[in-house]
RODO-2510 file (C-alpha; in nm, 4 decimals, decimal comma):
residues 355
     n   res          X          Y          Z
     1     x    -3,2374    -1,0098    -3,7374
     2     x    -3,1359    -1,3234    -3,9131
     3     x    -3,2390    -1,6820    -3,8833
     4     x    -3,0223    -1,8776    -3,6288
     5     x    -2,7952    -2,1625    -3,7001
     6     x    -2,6770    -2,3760    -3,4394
     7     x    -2,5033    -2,7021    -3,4357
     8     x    -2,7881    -2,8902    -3,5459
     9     x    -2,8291    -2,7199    -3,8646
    10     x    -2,4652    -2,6904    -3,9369
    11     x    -2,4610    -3,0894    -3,8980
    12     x    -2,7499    -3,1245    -4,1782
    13     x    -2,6331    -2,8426    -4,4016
    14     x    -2,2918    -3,0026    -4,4196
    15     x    -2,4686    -3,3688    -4,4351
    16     x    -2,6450    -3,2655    -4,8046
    17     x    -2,3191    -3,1014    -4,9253
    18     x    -2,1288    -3,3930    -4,8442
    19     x    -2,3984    -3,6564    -4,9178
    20     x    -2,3095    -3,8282    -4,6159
    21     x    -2,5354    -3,9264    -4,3243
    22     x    -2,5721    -3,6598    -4,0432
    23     x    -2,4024    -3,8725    -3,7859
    24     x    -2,0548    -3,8789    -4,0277
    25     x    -2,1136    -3,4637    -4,0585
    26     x    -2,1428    -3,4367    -3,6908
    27     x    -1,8057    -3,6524    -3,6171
    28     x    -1,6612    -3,4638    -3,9103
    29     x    -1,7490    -3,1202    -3,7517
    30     x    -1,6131    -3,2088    -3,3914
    31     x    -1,3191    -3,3452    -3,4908
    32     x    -1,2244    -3,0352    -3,7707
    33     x    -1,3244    -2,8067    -3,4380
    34     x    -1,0846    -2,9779    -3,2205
    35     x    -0,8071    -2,9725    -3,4986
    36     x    -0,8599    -2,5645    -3,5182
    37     x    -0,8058    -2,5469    -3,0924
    38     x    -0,4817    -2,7698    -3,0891
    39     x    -0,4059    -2,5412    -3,4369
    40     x    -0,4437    -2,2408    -3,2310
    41     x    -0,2486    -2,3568    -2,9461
    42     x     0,0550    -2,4336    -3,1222
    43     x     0,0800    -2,2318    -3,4395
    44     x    -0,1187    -1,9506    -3,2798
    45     x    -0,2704    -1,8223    -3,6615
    46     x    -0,5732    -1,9954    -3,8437
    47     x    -0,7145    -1,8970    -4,1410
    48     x    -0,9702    -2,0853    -4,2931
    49     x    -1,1616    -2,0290    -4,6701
    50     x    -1,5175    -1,9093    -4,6583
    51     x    -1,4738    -1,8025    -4,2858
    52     x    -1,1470    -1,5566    -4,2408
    53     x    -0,8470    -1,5623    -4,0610
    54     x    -0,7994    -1,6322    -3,6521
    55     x    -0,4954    -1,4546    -3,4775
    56     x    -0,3804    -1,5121    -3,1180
    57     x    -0,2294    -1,1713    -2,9670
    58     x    -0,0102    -1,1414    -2,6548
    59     x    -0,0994    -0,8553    -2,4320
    60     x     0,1804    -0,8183    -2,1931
    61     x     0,1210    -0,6682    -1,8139
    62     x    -0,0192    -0,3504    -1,7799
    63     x     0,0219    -0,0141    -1,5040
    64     x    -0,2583     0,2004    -1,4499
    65     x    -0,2295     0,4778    -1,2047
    66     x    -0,6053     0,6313    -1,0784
    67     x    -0,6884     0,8811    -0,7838
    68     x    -0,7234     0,6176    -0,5554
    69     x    -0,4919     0,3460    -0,6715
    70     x    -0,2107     0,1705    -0,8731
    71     x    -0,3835    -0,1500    -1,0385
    72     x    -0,1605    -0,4376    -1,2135
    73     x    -0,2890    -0,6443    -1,4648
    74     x    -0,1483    -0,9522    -1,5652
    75     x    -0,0648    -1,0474    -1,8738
    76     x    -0,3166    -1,2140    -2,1631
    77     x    -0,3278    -1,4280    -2,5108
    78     x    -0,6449    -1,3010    -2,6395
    79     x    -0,8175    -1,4706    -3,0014
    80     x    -0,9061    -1,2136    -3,2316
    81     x    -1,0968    -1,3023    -3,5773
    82     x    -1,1196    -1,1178    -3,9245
    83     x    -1,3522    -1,1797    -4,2118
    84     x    -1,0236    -1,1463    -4,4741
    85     x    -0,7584    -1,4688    -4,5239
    86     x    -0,4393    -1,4373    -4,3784
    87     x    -0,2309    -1,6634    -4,5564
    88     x    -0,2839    -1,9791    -4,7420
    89     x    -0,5753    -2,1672    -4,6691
    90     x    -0,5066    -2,4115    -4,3841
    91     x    -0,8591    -2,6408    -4,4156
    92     x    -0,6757    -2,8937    -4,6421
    93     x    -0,3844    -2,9597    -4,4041
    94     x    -0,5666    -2,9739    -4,1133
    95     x    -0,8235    -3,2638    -4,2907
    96     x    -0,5572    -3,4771    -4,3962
    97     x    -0,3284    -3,4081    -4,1089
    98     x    -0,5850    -3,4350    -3,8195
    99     x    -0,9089    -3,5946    -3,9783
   100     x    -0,6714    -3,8485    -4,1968
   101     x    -0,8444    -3,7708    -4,5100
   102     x    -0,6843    -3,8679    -4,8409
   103     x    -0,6170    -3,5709    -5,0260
   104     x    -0,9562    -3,5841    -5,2547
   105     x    -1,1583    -3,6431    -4,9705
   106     x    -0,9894    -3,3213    -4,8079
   107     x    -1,0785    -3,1322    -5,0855
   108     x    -1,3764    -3,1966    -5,1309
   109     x    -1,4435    -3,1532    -4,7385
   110     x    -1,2562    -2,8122    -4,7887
   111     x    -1,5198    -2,7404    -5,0535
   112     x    -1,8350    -2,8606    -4,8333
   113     x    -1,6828    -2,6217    -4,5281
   114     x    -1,6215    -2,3382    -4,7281
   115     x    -1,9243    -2,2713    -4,8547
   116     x    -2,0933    -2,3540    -4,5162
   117     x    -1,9418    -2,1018    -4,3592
   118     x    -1,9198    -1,8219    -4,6358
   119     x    -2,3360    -1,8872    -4,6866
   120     x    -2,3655    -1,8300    -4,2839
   121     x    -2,1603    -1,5508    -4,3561
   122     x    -2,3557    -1,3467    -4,6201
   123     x    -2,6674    -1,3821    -4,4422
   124     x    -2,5491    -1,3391    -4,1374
   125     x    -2,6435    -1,6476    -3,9716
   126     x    -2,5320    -1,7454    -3,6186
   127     x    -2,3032    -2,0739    -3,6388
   128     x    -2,1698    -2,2259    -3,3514
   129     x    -1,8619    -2,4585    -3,3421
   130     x    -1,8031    -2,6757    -3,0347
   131     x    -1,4792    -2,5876    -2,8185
   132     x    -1,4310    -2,2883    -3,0718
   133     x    -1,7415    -2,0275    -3,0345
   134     x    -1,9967    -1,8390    -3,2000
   135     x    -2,0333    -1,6296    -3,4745
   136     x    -2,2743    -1,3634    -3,5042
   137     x    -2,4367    -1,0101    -3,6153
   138     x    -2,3718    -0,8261    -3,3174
   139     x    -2,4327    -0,4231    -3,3044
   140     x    -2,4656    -0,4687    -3,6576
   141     x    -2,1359    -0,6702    -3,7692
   142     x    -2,0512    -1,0281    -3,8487
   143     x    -1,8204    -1,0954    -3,5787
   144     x    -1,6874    -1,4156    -3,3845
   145     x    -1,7145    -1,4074    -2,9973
   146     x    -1,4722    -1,6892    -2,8454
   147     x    -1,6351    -1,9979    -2,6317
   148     x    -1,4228    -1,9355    -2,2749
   149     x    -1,2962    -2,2743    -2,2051
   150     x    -1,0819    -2,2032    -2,5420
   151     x    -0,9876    -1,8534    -2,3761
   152     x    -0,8883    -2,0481    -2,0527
   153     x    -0,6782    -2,3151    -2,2489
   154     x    -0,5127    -2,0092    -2,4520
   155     x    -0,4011    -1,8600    -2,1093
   156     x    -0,2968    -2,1767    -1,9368
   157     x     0,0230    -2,0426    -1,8209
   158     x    -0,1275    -1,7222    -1,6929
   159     x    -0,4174    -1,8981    -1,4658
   160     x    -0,2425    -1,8000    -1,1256
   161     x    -0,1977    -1,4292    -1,2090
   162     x    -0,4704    -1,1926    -1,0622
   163     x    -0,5035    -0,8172    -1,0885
   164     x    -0,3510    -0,6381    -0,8136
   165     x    -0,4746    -0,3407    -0,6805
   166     x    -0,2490    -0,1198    -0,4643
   167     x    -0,4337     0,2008    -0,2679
   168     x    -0,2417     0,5149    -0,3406
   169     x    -0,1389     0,7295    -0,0394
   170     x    -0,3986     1,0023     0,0699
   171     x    -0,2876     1,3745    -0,0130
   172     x    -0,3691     1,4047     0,3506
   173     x    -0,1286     1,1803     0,4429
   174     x     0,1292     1,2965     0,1872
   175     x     0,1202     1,6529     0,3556
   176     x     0,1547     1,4878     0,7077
   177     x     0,4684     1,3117     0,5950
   178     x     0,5855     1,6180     0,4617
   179     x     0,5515     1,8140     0,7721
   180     x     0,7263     1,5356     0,9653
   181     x     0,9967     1,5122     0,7425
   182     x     1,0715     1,9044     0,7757
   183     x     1,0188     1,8800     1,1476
   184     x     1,2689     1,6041     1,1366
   185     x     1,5699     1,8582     0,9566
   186     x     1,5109     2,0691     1,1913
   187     x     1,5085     1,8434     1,5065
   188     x     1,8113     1,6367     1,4465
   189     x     2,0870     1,8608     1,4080
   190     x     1,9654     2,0880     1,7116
   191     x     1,9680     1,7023     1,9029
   192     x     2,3297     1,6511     1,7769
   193     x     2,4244     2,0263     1,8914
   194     x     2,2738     1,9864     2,1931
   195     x     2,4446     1,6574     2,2448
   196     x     2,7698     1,7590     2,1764
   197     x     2,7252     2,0495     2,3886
   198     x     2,6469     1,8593     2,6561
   199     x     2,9488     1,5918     2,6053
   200     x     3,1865     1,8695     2,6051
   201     x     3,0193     2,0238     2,9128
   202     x     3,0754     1,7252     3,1028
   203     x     3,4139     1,6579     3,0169
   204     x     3,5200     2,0234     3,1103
   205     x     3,3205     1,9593     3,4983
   206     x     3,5155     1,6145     3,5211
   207     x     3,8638     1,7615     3,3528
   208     x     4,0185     1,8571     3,6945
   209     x     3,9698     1,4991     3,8559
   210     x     4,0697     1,2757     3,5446
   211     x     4,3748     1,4679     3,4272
   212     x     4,6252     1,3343     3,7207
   213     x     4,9074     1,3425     3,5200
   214     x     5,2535     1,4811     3,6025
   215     x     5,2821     1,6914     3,3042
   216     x     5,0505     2,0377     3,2796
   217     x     4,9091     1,8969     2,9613
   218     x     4,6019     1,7538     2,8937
   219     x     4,5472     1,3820     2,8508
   220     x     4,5563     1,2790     2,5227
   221     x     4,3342     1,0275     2,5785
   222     x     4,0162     1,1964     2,7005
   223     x     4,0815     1,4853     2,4271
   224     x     4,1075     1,2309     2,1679
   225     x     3,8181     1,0327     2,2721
   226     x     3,5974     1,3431     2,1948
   227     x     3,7226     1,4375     1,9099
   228     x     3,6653     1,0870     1,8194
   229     x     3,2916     1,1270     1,9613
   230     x     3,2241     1,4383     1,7314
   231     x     3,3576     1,3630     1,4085
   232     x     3,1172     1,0446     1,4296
   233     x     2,8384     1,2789     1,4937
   234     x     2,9524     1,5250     1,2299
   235     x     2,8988     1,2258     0,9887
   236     x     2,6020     1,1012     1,1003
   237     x     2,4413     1,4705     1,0401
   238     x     2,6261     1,4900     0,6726
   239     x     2,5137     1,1745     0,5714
   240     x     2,0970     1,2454     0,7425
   241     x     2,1030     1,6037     0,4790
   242     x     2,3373     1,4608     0,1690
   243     x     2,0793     1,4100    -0,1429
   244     x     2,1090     1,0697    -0,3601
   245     x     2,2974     0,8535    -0,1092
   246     x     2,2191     0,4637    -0,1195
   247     x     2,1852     0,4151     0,2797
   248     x     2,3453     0,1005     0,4273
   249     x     2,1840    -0,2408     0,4408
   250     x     2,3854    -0,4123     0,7056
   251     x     2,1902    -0,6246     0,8863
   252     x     2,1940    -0,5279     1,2910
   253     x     2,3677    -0,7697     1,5073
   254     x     2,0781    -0,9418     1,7139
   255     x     1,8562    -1,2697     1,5893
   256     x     1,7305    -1,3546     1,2949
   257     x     1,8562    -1,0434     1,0992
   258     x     2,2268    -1,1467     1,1160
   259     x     2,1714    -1,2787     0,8044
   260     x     2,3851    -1,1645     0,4952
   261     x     2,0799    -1,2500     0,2673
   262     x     1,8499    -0,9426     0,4516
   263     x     1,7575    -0,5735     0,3653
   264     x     1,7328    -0,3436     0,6094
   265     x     1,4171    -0,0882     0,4974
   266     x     1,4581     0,2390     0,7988
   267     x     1,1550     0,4257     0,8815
   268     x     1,0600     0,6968     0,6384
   269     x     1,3692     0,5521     0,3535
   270     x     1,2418     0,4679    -0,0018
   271     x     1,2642     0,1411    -0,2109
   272     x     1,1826     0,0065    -0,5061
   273     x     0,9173    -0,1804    -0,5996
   274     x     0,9751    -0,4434    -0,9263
   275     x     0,6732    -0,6547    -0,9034
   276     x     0,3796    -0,7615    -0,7550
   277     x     0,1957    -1,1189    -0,7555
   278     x    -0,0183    -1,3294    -0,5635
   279     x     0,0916    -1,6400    -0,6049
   280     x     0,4422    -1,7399    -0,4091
   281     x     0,5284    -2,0015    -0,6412
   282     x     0,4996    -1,7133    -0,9037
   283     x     0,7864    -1,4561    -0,6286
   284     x     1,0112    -1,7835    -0,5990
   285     x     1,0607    -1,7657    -0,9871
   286     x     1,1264    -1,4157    -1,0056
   287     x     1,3572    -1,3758    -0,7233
   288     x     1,5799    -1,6862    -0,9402
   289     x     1,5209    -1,4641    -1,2293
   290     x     1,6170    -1,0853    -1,0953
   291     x     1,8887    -1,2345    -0,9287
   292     x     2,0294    -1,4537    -1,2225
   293     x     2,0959    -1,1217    -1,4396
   294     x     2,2746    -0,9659    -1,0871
   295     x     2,0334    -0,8065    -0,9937
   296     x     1,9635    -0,8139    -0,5566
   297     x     1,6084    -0,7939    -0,5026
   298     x     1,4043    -0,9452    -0,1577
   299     x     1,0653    -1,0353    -0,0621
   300     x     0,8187    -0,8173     0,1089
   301     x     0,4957    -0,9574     0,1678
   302     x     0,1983    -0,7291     0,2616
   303     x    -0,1681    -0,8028     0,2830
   304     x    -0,4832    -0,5866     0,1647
   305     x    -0,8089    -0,6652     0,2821
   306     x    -0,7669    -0,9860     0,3974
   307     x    -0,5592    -1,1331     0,0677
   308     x    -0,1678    -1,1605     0,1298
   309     x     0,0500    -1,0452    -0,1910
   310     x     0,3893    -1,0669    -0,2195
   311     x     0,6528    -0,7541    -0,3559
   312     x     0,9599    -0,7863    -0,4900
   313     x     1,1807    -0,5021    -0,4136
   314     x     1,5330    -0,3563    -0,4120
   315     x     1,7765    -0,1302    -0,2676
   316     x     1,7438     0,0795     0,0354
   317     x     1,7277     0,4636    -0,0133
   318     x     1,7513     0,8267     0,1871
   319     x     1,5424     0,9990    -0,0014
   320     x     1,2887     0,9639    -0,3017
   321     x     1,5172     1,1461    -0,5974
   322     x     1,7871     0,8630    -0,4950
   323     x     1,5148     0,5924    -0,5901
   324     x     1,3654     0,7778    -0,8905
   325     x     1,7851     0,7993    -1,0027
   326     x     1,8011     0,4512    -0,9530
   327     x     1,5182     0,3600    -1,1742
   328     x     1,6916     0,5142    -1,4610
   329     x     1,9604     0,3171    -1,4466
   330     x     1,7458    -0,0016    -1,4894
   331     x     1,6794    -0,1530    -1,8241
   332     x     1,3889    -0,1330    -1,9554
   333     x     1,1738    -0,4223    -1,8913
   334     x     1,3036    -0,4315    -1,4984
   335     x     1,2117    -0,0421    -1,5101
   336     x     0,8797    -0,0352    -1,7051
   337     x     0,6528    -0,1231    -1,3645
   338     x     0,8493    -0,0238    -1,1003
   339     x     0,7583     0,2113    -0,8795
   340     x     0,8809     0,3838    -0,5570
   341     x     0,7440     0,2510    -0,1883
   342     x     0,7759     0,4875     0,0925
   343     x     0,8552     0,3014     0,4296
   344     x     0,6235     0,3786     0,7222
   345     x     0,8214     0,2050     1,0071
   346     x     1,0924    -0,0273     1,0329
   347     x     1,1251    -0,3967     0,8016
   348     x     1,3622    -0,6504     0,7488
   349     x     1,3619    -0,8511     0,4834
   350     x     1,5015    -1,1762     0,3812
   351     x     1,5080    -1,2519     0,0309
   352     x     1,3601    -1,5536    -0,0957
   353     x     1,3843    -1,6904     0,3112
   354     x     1,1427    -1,4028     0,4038
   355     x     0,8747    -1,6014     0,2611
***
């Protein structure tokens, strides 16, 4: 293993090459460290001579599906480092623009630095710069491990996003469903039979005392009533068996749910799922957002294990192929992590209010 250089050496290394005292080395090495994190920050690249080249990466938000779950993780800038230059040398701008060197006293510096670091280098020395990180041998390469307050500063506008994990359904309970869905086709219609059955039964018992008019007809009105009665019912069956229908999201007429800005979710319907965060500051902005490209999209909150989460969702569906067709219509990045939610029992949601 090779010798270790820390701070302290790098200060009276740099002191010689410079032939400066070590306390003007050490104020020239902080202040050249700081100018590479506010370099990083806004220019995002960083190549320096001697050393190599920094990079900052954007690693957007990620899906992963496992047996037992569907896990979101939020999106990252991560700092990645490489022995080879990328570009011009950026050690003379950043001395005369940050450490107000004159331009021969940035050269020079440049000079001092790069053979600092390109020594460390070649004998694969650890060097440490403050606010920056480390460079090392480790598992038997020269590589640079970032210090994590610069990793923190680098994801500043990510700090309030958390990975989400969501449980999948059980198969067990997947096969329950299933049985109670078939039980379901079969139950309703013989209900609506037996309902009509009845309807006409009664009106055929009560037809002698209600028909008291003059004319051997029957009352129009009582015939048309239940023809009325069963062409409602014939819908109502239709529209339980017809594949890819959007169902209704008419709010019901009682309390808080007369609101026009409210979804309707029926028990054992589908919707969609957009997103998922933690935060409800984070929801607020994505409900403006969805909703500024047209697109209608409400709140659901849920909790697991104790930590409340908030899901964006939208539209209201019969049956799962309805949802999965409705995902294909989406572009692209509203599409890429949604996923399908099967409702358990009854919800009403509010938008933006339901918060």
């Amino acid at each position: 293993m090779g010798a270790v250089m820390t701070n302290h050496d790098c200060v009276g290394e740099l002191a010689g090459l410079l032939d400066v005292e070590r306390q003007v080395a050490s104020s020239f090495l902080i202040d050249f460290s700081s100018a590479m994190v506010a370099e990083l920050l806004a220019v995002r690249k960083l190549s320096l001579k001697g050393l190599g080249s920094f990079t900052v990466t954007h690693h957007p938000a990620e899906k992963k599906n496992t047996a037992s779950a569907i896990i979101y993780t939020p999106p990252s800038d991560r700092l990645t480092f490489s022995r080879q230059l990328s570009g011009a040398d950026d050690t003379v701008r950043l001395a005369v623009t940050k450490l107000s060197m004159n331009p021969t006293d940035a050269e020079r510096f440049t000079g001092a630095l790069a053979s600092l670091f390109s020594g460390a280098a070649q004998q694969q020395r650890e060097i440490r710069l403050n606010g920056i990180g480390r460079f090392a041998l480790e598992q038997g390469l020269y590589s640079f491990v970032p210090e994590r307050s610069l990793e923190e500063l680098l994801n500043r506008e990510y700090q309030d996003l958390q990975e989400v994990v969501l449980p999948q359904l059980e198969p067990t309970q997947d096969k329950k469903e299933g049985k109670t869905g078939k039980k379901l086709r079969y139950i309703i219609p013989l209900s609506l039979f037996v309902l009509v059955a009845l309807l006409f039964g009664v009106f055929s018992v009560m037809k002698p005392k209600t028909i008291v008019s003059r004319s051997a007809e029957p009352q129009p009105v009582r015939i048309e009533r239940v023809a009325d009665h069963s062409e409602k019912l014939a819908a109502v069956v239709h529209r339980s068996t017809a594949p890819h229908r959007e169902l209704s999201v008419s709010p019901p007429s009682s309390g808080r749910e007369v609101a026009n800005d409210s979804l309707v979710l029926a028990q054992e319907s589908y919707t969609i799922v957009l997103v998922t965060f933690r935060k409800e500051e984070t929801i607020r902005k994505e409900v403006a957002r969805y909703r500024s490209e047209g697109i209608t999209v409400f709140v659901w909150p849920a909790y697991e294990k104790g930590i409340k989460y908030y899901r964006l969702v939208t539209g209201a569906f019969s049956d799962r192929n309805a949802a999965v067709e409705r995902i294909g219509q989406m572009a692209e990045k509203n599409a890429t992590n949604a996923y399908i939610q099967h409702v358990i029992k009854r919800v009403v949601l509010h938008g933006e209010k339901g918060l």
